[in-house]
C-alpha positions as CSV (number, residue, x, y, z in Angstrom):
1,X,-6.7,26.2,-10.4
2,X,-4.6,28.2,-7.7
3,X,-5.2,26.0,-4.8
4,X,-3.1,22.7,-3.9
5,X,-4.0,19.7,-1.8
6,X,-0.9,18.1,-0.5
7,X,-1.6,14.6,0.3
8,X,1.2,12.0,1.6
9,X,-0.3,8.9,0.7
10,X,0.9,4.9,1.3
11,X,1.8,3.1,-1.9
12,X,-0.9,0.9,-1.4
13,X,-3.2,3.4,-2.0
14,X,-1.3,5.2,-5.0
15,X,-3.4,3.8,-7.6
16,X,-7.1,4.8,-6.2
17,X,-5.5,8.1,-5.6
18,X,-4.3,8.5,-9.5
19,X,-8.0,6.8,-10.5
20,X,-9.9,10.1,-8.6
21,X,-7.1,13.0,-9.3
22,X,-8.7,14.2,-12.2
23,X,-12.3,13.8,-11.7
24,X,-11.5,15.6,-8.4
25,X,-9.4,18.4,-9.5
26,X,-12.0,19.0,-12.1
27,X,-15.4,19.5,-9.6
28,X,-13.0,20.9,-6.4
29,X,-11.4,23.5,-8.7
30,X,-8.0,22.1,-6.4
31,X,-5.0,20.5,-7.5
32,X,-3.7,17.6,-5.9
33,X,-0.1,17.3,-5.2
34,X,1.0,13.7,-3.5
35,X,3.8,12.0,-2.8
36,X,3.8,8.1,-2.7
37,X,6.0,6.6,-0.4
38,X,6.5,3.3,2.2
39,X,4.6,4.1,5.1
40,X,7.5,4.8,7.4
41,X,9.1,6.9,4.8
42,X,5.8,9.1,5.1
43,X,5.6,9.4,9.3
44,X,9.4,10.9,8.8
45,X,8.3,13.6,5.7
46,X,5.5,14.8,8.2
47,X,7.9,14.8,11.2
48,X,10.1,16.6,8.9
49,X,7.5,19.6,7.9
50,X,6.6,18.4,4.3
51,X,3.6,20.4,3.5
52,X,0.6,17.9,3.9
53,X,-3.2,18.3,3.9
54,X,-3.8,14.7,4.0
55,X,-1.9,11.8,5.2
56,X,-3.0,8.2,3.8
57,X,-1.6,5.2,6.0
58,X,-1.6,2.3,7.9
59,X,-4.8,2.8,10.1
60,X,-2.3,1.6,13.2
61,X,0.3,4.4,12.0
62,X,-2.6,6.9,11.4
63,X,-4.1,6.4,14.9
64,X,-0.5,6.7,16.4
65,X,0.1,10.0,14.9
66,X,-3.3,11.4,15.5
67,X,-2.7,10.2,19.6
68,X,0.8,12.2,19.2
69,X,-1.0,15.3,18.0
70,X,1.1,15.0,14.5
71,X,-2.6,14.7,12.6
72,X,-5.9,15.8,13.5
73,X,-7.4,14.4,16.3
74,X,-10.7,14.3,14.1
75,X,-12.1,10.9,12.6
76,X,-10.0,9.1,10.5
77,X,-11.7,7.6,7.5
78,X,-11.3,3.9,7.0
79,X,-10.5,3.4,2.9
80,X,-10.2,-0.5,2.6
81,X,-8.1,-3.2,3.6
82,X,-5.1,-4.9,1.4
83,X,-3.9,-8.6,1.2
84,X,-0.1,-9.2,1.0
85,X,0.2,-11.0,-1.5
86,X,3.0,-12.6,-4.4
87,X,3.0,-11.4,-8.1
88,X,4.5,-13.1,-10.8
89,X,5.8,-11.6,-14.2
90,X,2.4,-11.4,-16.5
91,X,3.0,-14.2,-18.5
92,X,4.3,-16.6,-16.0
93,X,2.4,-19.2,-14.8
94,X,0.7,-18.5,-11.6
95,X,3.4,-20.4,-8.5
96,X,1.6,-23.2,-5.7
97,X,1.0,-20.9,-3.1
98,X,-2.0,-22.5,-0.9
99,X,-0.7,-23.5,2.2
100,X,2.8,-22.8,3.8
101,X,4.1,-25.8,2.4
102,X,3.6,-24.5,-1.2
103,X,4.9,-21.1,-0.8
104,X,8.2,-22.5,1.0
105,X,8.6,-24.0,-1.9
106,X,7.6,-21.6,-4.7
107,X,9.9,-18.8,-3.2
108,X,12.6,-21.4,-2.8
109,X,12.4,-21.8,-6.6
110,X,12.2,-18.4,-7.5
111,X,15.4,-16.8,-8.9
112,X,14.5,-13.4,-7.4
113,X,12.3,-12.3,-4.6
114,X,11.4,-8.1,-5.0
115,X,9.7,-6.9,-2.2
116,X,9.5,-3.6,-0.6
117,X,12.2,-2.1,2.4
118,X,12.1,-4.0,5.4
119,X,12.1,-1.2,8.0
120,X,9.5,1.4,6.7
121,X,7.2,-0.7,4.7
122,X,4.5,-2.2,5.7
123,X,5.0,-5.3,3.6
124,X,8.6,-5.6,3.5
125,X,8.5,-6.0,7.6
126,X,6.1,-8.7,6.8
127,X,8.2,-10.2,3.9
128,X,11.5,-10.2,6.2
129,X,9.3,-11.6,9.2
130,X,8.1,-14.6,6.9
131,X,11.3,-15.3,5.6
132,X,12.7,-16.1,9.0
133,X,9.5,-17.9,10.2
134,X,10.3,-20.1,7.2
135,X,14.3,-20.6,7.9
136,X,15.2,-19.1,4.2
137,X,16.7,-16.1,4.8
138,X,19.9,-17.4,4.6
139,X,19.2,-19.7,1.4
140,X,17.2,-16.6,-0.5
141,X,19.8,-14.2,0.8
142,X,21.6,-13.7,-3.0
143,X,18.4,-13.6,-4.6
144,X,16.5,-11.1,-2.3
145,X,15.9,-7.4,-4.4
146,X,14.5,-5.1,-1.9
147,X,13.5,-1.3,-3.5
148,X,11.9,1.5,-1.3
149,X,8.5,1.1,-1.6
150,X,6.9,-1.6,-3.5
151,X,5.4,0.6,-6.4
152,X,9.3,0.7,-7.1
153,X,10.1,-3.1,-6.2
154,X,7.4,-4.2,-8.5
155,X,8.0,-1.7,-11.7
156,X,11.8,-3.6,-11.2
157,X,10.4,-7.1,-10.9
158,X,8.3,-6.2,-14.6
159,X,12.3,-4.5,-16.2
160,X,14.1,-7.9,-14.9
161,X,11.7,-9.8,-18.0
162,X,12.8,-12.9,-15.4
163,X,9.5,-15.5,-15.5
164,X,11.2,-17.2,-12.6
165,X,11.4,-14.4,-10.7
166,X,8.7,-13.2,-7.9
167,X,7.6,-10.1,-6.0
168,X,5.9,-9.8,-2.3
169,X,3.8,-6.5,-1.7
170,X,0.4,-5.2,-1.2
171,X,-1.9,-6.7,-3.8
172,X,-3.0,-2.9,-4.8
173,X,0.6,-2.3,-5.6
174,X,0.6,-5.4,-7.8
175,X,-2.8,-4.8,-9.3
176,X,-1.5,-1.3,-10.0
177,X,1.7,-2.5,-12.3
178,X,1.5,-3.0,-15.7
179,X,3.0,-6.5,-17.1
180,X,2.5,-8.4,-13.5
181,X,-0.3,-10.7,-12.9
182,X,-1.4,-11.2,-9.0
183,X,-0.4,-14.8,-7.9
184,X,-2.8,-14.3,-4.7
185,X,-2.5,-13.6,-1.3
186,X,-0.3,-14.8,1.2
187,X,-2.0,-18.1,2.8
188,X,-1.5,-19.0,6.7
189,X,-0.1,-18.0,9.0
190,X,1.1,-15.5,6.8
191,X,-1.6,-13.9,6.0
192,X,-1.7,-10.1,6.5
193,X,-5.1,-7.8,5.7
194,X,-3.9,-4.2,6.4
195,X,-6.6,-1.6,6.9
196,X,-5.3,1.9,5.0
197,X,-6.9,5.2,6.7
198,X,-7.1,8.9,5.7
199,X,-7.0,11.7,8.2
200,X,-6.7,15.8,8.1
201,X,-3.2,16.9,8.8
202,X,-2.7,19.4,11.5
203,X,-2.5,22.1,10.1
204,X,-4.4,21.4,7.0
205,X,-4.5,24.6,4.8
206,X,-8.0,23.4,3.3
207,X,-9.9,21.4,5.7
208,X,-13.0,21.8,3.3
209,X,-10.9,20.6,-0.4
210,X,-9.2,18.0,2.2
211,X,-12.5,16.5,4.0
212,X,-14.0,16.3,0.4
213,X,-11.1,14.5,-1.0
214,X,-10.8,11.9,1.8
215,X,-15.0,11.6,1.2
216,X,-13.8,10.7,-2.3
217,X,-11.4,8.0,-1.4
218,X,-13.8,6.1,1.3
219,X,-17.2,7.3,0.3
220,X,-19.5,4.8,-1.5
221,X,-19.1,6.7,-4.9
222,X,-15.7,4.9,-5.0
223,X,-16.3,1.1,-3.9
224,X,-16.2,-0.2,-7.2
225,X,-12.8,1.7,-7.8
226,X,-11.4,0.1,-4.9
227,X,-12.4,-3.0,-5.4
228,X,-11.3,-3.4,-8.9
229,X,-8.3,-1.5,-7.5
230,X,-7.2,-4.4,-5.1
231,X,-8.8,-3.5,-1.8
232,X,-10.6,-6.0,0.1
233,X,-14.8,-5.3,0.6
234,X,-16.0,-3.3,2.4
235,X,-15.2,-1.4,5.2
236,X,-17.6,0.4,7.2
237,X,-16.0,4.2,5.8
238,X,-16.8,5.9,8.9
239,X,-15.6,3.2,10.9
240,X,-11.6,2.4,11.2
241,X,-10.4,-0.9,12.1
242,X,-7.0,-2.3,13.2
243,X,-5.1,-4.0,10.6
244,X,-6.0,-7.6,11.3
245,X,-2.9,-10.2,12.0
């Protein structure tokens, strides 16, 4: 297995890419090398010449660097779209979250709040935005624990063994941790369904390997997987929408 398929993929959309890696490697005779990251985080490793075949994000960010000539000007492939949402330590008991009301008062409870960075996350801008809509940044401000991405805010939320604690990230993320439980998703008006796209690189080194593997991640063969995975049904795979507000 000589060949490599460097992917730069959201952390949204780590777990579906763990799920195929093997069955894929296997039948493409290709290894797959990825790198997981907050969304921003990603735009700067391809702006900075990390070697990348495929780039999973944001279909807004995707779109953007396809119009700057950064990816492939080729269709982007629509994967599924992903609630924020709150998770809570496994055996907690699921926190009132159903209106506005309820969450103001579930995070104002919470002895921690983990959520992913605020600049280059797709979910941590969201988190930061919603705190202020809801005047608590200043009462939450000792309690906020804000990681990288939100693979890595959540993995902390499960080591702080804190029931009282809660995390805000992409429900794949939280579906994809061991020891949380998904609380559900954020209710309005802040609710957030973020479509996550695939697309060739520029200067893919193995359009065919790459194409197949971005037909693994969208195709029909994988709706089950992604919807067990956390990803809202179904998108249209040839099709990209906007991430909705």
């Amino acid at each position: 297995m000589a060949r490599h398929l460097n992917v730069l993929c959201a952390g949204a959309v780590k777990g579906l890419v763990l799920a195929l890696q093997g069955g894929f490697e296997a039948s493409a005779g290709v290894r797959v090398q990825a790198s997981f990251g907050a969304v921003g985080a990603l735009r700067d490793a391809l702006r900075a010449g990390a070697p990348c075949d495929v780039f999973i994000a944001t279909d807004s960010m995707v779109e953007s660097l396809q119009a700057g000539g950064e990816l492939d000007a080729g269709p982007r492939r629509a994967i599924g779209s992903v609630q924020t949402a709150i998770a809570v330590p496994a055996q907690a008991s699921a926190p009132p979250i159903g209106d506005a009301g309820a969450l103001k008062s579930t995070l104002l409870a919470a002895t921690a709040l983990y959520f992913p960075d605020a600049t280059l996350s797709t979910a941590g801008a969201h988190v930061a935005a919603m705190l202020a809509q809801l005047g608590l940044r200043d009462a939450l401000a000792s309690r906020l624990r804000m990681f990288a991405n939100g693979a890595t805010a959540m993995r902390e939320l499960v080591a702080a063994a804190d029931d009282g604690a809660v995390g805000c990230t992409q429900a794949t993320e939280i579906v994809a941790t061991p020891g949380l439980k998904l609380a559900g998703a954020l209710p309005a008006p802040f609710a957030l369904a973020t479509v996550y796209s695939a697309a060739l690189a520029s200067a893919a080194g193995d359009d065919d390997a790459a194409r197949r593997f971005i037909d693994a991640l969208a195709g029909t063969s994988s709706a089950a997987l992604r919807a067990a995975g956390g990803f809202d049904a179904p998108i249209d795979p040839a099709v990209a929408t906007r991430p909705r507000p």
